[in-house]
C-alpha positions as CSV (number, residue, x, y, z in Angstrom):
1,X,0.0,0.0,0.0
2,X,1.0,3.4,-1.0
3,X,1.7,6.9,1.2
4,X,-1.5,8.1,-0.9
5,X,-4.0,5.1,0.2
6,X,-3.1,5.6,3.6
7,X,-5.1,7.7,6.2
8,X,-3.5,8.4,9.4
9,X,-5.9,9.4,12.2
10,X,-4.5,10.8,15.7
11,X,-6.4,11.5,19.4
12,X,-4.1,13.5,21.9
13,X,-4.4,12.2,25.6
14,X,-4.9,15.2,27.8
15,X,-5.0,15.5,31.7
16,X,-6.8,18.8,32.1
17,X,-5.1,20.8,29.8
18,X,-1.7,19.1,29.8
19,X,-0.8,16.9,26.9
20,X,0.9,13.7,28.1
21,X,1.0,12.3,24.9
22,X,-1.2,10.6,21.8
23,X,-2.4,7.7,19.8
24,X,-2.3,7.2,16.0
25,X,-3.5,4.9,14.2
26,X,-2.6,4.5,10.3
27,X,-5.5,2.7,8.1
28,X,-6.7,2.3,4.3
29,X,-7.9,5.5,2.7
30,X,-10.9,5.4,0.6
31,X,-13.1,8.2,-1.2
32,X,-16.2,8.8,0.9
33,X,-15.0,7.0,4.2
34,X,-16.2,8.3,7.6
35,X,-14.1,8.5,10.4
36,X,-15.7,9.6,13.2
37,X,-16.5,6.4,14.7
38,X,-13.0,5.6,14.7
39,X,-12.2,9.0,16.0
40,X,-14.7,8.3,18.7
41,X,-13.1,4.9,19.9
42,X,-9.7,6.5,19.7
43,X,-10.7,9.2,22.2
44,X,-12.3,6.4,24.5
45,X,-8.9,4.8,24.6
46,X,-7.3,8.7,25.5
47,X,-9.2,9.2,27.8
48,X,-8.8,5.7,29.8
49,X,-4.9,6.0,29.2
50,X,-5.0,9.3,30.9
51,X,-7.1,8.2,33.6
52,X,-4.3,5.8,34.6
53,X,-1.8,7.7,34.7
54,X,-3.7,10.4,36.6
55,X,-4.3,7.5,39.3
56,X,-1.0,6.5,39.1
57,X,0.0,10.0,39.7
58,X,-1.7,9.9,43.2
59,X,-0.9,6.8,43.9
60,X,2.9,8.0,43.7
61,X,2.0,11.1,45.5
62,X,-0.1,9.8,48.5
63,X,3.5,7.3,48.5
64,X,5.3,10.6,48.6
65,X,3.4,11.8,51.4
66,X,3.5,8.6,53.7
67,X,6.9,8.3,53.2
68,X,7.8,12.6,54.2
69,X,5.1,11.8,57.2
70,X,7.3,8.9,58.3
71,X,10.4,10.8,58.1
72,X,9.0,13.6,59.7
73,X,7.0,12.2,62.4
74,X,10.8,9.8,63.5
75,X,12.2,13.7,63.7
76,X,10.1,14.8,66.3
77,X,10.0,11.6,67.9
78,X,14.1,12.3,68.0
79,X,14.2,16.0,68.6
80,X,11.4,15.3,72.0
81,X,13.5,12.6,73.0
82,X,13.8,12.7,76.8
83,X,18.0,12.5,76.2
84,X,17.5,15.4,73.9
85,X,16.1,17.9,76.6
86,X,18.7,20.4,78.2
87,X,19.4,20.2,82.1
88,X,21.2,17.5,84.2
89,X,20.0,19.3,87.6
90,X,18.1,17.4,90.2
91,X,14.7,18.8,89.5
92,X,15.0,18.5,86.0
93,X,16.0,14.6,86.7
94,X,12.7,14.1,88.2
95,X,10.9,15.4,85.5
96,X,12.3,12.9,82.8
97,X,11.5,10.4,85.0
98,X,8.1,11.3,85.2
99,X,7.7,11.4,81.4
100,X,9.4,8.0,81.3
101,X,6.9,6.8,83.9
102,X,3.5,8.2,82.1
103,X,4.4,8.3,78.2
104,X,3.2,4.3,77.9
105,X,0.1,4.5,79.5
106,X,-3.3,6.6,79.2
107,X,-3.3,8.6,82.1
108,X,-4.2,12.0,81.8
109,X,-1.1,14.5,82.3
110,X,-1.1,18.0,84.2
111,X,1.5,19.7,83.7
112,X,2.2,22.6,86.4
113,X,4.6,25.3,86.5
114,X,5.4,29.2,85.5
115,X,5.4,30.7,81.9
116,X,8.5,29.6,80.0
117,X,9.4,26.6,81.8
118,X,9.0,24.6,79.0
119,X,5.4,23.1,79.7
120,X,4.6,22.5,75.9
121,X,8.1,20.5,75.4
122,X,7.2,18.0,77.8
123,X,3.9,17.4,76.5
124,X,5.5,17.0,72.7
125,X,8.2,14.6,75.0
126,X,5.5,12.4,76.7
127,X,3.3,12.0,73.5
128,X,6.7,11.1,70.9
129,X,7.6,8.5,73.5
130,X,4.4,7.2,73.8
131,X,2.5,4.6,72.0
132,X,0.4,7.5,70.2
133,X,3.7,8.8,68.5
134,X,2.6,8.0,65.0
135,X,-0.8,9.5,65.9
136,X,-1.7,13.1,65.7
137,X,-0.5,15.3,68.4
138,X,-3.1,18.6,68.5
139,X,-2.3,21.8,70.5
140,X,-4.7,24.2,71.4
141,X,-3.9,27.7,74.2
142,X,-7.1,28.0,76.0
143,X,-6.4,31.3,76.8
144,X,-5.1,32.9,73.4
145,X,-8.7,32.1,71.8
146,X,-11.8,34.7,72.1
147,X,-14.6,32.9,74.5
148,X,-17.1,32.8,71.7
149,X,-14.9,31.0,69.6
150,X,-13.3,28.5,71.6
151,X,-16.4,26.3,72.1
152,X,-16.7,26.1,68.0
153,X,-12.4,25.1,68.2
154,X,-12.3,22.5,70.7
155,X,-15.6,20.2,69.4
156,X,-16.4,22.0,66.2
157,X,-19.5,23.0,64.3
158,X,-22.3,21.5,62.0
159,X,-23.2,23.4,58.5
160,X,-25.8,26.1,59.6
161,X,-24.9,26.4,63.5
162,X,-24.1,29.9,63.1
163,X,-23.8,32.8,60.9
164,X,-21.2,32.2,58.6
165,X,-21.1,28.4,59.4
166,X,-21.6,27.3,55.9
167,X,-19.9,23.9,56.6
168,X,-19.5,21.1,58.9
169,X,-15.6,21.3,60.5
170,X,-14.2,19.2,62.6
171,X,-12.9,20.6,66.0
172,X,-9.7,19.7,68.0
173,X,-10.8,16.8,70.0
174,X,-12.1,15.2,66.7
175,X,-9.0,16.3,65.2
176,X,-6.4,14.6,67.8
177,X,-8.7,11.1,67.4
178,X,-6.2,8.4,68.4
179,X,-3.6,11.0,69.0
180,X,-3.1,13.3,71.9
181,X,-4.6,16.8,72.6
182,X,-2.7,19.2,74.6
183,X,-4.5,22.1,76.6
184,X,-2.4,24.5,77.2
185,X,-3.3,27.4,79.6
186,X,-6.4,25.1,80.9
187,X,-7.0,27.6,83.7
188,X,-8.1,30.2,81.1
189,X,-11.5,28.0,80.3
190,X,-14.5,29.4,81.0
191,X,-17.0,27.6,83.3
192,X,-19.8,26.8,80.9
193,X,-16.8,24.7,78.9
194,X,-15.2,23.3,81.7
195,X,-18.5,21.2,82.0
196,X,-18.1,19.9,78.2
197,X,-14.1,19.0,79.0
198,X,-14.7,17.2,81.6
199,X,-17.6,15.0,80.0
200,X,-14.7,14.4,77.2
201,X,-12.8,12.8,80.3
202,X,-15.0,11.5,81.5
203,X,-17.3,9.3,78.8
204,X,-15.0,10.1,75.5
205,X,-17.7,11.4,73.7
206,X,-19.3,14.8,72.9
207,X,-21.5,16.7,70.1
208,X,-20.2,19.4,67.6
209,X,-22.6,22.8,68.1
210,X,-25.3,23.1,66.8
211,X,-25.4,18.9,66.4
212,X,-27.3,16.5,67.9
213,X,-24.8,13.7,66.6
214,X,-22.8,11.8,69.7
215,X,-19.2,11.5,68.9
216,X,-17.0,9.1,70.3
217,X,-13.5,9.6,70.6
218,X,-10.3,8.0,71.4
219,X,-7.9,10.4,72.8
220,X,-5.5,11.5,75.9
221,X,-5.4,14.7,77.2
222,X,-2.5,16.8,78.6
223,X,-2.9,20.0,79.9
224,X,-0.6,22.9,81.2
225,X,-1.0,25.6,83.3
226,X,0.8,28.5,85.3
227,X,-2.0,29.2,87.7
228,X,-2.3,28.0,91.0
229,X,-5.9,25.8,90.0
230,X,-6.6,25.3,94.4
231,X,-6.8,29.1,94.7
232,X,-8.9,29.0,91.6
233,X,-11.5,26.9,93.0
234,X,-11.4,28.8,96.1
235,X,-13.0,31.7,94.3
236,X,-15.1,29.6,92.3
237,X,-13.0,29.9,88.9
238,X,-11.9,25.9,88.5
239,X,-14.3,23.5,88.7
240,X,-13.3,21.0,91.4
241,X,-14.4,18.0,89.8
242,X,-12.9,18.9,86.6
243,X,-8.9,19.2,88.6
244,X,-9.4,15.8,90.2
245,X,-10.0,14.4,86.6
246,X,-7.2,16.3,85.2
247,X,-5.0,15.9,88.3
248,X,-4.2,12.0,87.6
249,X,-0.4,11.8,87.2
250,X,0.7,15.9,87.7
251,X,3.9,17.2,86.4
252,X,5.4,20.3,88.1
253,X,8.3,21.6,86.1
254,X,10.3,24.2,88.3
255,X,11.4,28.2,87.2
256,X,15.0,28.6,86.2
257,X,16.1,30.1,89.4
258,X,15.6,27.1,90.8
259,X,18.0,25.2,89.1
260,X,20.7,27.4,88.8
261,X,23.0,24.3,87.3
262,X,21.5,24.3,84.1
263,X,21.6,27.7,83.2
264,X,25.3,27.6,81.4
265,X,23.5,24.6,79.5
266,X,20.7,26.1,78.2
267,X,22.9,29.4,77.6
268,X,25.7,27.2,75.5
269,X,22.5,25.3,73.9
270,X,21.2,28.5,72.6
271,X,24.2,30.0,71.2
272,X,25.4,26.9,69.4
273,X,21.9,27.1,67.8
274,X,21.5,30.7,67.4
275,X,25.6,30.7,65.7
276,X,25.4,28.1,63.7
277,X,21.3,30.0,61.9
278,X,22.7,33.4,61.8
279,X,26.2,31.9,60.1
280,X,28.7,33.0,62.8
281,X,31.8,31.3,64.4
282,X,30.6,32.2,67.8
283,X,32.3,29.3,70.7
284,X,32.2,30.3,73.8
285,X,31.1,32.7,76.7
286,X,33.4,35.1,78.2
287,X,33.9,34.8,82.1
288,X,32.2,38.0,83.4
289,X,29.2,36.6,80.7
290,X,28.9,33.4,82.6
291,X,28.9,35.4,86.3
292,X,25.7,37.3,85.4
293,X,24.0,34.7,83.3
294,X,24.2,32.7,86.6
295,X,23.2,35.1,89.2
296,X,20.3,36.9,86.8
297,X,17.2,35.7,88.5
298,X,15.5,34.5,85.0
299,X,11.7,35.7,85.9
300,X,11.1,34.5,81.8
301,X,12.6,31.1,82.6
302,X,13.9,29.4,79.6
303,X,12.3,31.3,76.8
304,X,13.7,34.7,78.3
305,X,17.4,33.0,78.2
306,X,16.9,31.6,74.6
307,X,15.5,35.1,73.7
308,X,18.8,36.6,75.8
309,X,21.3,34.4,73.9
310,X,19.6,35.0,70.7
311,X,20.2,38.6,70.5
312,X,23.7,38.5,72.2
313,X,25.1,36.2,68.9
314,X,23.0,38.9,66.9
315,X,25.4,41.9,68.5
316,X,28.6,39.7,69.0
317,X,31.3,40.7,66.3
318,X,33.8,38.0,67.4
319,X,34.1,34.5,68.9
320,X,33.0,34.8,72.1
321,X,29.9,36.3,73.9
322,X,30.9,39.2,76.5
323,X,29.1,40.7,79.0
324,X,28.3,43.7,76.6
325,X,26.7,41.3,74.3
326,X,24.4,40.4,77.5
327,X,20.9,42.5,77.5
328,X,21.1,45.6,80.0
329,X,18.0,43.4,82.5
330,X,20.6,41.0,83.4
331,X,23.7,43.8,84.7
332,X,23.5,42.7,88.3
333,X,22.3,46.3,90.4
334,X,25.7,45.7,92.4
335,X,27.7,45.6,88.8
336,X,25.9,48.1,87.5
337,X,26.4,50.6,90.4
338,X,30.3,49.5,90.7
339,X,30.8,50.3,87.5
340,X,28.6,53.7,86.9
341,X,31.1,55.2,89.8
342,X,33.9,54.0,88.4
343,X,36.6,56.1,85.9
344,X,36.9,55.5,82.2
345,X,39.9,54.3,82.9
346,X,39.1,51.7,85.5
347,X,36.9,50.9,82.8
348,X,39.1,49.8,80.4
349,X,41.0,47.9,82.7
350,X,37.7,46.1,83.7
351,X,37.2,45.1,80.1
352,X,41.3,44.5,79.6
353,X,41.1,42.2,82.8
354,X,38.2,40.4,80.7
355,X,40.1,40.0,77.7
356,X,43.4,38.6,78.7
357,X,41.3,36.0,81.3
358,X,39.2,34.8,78.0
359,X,42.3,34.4,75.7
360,X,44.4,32.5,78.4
361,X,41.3,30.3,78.5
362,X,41.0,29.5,75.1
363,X,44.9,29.2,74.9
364,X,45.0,27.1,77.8
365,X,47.3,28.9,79.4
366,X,49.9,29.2,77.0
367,X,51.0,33.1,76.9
368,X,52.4,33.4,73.3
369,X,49.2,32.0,71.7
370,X,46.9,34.0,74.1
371,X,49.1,37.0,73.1
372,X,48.6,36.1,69.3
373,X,45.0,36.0,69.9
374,X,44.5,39.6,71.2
375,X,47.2,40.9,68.6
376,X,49.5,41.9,70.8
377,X,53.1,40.6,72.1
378,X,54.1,38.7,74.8
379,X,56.0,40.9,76.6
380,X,53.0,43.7,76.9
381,X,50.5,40.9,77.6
382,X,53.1,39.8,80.6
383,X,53.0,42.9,81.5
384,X,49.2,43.3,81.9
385,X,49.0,39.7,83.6
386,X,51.3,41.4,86.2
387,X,48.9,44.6,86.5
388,X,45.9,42.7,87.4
389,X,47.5,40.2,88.9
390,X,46.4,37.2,86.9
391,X,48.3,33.7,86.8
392,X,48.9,32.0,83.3
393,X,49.5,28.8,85.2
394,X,45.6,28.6,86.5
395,X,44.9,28.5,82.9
396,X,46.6,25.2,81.7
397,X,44.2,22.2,81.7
């Protein structure tokens, strides 16, 4: 058969309005013939081929996604890991044991203690080491959410419950179903919801507003607050039945000042971190650093030192934090004052004294490297070691 008694007849298979490819088919021409029917089959056969590979498109992409939620959920299990938490003080000791203790079972957690101690760490800590890990793990702050609004967030709404309810949505308890839900700043609940939580607790089951629809759920619950919840009931602003429910296995995690030991850790912790985001070879904290870090009182607990060590590799220009790097709230009053009557030149030799200490250190004592480091010789640095009276030899580890 010739080129001329040939007709060649060709669909395009499309997904939306992408092209993925197309189907020909050559056959024998003849005057008169119709070909519509065999255009019509062609396009049956398009359409099926692109149907495939759009289902094998989400097939490889749900894959995709189970495989990233995998990876990502053995992260946070890893980054919560108890070992992973910063302080080796003795209060902090009890705390991991307490994790260790409740993360295998059901028990509902309350965890105590003042803003910035870390209550929302320990909660991620007890649900990644639990047998929930691969489950959902859903946050909600009780107290950062308008009243009106928080009924509709914690059990969620039906279509038509409310103006501008034009669809059903699922609430955070329905949300954290076979997972965890973590209420943080419980204390903050209003009364008329404190009713519906602890029916939660209590039978694991609830309605969305504006439903008539029982729920059942399977879920724990850990929640976190910094008020004292016996002087709330007291005045009538805690339900009492509700703390005794939520008061099974209590965690109190203690302020900063209280364990003094783990400041330098927490300090050292945040400046690795805070260096290595912002790009700078910052190693190490200066002596006169380290003395007010450890006697600043730390009302913010942790958050106010990561917020503290954050800005002071922000200003530092070398590589190591000085006490000028530090934020004016933690100059001790006695420093302050000491140094407010002092002359500018007492000053200096404040700050010299500061120097020559933190280059020893890092030389370990050795004077010629120490001089090298502050660019200057050793015969003017041994004379400055004389001046203030410091002792290379104290240096050398």
């Amino acid at each position: 058969m010739t080129q001329k008694h040939i007709s060649f007849i060709c669909v395009p298979i499309k997904l939306g309005t992408e092209v993925l490819g197309a189907v020909s088919v050559d056959q024998s021409f003849s005057n008169g013939s119709d070909y519509s029917e065999d255009v019509r089959f062609l396009s049956i056969i398009t359409a099926m081929l692109a149907q495939s590979v759009k289902l094998r498109n989400i097939l490889e992409d749900e894959e995709h996604l189970l495989t990233e939620n995998i990876i990502l959920r053995d992260e946070l299990k890893e980054k919560y890991n108890i070992h992973n938490m910063i302080g080796n003080s003795g209060a902090m000791q009890l705390v991991y044991e307490n994790i260790i203790q409740v993360a295998h079972s059901n028990a509902t957690v309350l965890i105590r203690g003042e803003s910035g101690t870390g209550k929302e760490l320990v909660a991620h800590a007890i649900h990644y080491n639990s047998l929930r890990s691969q489950k959902p793990f859903v946050k909600i702050n009780c107290g950062a959410i308008p009243e009106n609004l928080i009924e509709s967030e914690l059990f969620g709404y039906e279509k038509g419950a409310f103006t501008g309810a034009t669809d059903r949505k699922k609430g955070k308890f329905e949300l954290a179903d076979g997972g965890t839900i973590f209420l943080d700043e419980i204390g903050e609940l209003p009364l008329n919801l404190q009713v519906r939580i602890l029916r939660v607790l209590q039978e694991k089951e609830f309605e969305r507003v504006g439903g008539v629809k029982t729920i059942k759920i399977n879920v724990r619950i850990i929640a976190a607050t910094n008020r004292n919840l016996e002087d709330e009931i007291k005045i009538n602003r805690f339900r009492e039945d509700l703390y005794y429910r939520l008061n099974v296995f209590p965690i109190y995690i203690p302020p900063l000042r209280e364990r003094k030991t783990d400041v330098l850790l927490l300090a050292e912790h945040f400046l690795q971190k805070y260096a290595q985001e912002n790009n700078k070879d910052i190693t190490r904290l200066s002596t006169l650093a380290i003395d007010l870090l450890n006697s600043y009182h730390w009302p913010g607990n942790v958050r106010e030192i990561q917020n503290c060590m954050e800005r002071a590799v922000l200003v530092c220009d070398s590589d190591t934090i000085q006490s000028t790097h530090l934020p004016p709230t933690l100059q001790r009053a006695d420093t302050m004052n000491a140094l407010e009557n002092l002359s500018l030149a007492h000053q200096v030799e404040h700050f010299e004294k500061e120097l020559i200490i933190d280059s020893l250190k890092k030389a370990r004592g050795i004077k010629s490297k120490a001089a090298k480091y502050l660019s200057t010789t050793e015969r003017i640095l041994g004379y400055k070691m004389r001046q203030y009276h410091i002792d290379y030899k104290t240096f050398r580890r």
